[in-house]
N, C-alpha and C positions, 0 to 999 in steps of 0.2 A: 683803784682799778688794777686786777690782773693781764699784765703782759701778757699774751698768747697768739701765735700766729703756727700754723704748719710749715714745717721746712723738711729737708731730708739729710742723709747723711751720706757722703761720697767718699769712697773708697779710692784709696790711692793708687795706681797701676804699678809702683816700685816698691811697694811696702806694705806692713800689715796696717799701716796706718789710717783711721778713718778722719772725716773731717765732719762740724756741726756748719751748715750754711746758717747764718743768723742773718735775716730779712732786712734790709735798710729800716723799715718801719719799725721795727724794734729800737735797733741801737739808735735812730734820731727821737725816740723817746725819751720826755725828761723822767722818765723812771726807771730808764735803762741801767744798772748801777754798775758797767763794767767798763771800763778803759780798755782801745787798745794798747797791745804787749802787756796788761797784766797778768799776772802769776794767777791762776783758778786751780781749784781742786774739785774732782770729777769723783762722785760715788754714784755705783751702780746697785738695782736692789733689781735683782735678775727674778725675782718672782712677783714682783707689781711690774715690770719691765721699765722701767722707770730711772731717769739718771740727775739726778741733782749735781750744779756747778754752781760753786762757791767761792766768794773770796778765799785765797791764803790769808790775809789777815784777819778775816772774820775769826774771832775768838772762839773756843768749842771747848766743851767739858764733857768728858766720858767718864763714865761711872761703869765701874766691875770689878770683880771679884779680887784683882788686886788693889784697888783701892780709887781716888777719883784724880782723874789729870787732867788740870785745865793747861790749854793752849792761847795763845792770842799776846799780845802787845796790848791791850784796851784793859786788862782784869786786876783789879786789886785788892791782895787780901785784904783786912783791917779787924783784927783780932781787938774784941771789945772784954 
C-alpha cells in the first residue's frame, strides 16, 4: 500500500525557508519509514513538479559520463 495523503507547504515569515506539514496519519503508519530528527535528502524535478525525500543512508548509484559513483554504507563490491 502507498502512503498518500494531501498536505501543504508553509512558509516561514523570517526566512526563505519552507516547511512539509506530514499528517499524523502518515507517520503513525507502520510503513512510515522516517524517524524524527533523521538526516533526509530532498530532490526536486521542477518539470514533473515533483519532490522526492529520501534517506541519507539510502545507498545510490549515478552513472555519467565521468564514470559510475556508488554512495551508501549498505554496497559491497565483490570482484569475482
Amino acid at each position: 500500500m502507498v502512503l498518500e495523503e494531501e498536505t501543504k507547504i508553509v512558509q516561514s515569515r523570517n526566512a526563505h525557508t519552507q516547511y512539509i506539514v506530514i499528517p499524523a496519519v502518515m507517520v503513525r503508519d507502520s510503513q512510515y519509514p522516517f524517524k524524527a530528527d533523521e538526516r533526509v535528502r530532498i530532490t526536486i524535478d521542477p518539470y514533473r513538479k515533483m519532490m522526492v525525500i529520501r534517506s541519507v543512508e539510502e545507498p545510490t548509484i549515478e552513472i555519467s559520463p565521468k564514470g559510475i559513483f556508488i554512495k551508501g554504507k549498505k554496497i559491497e563490491v565483490v570482484e569475482r
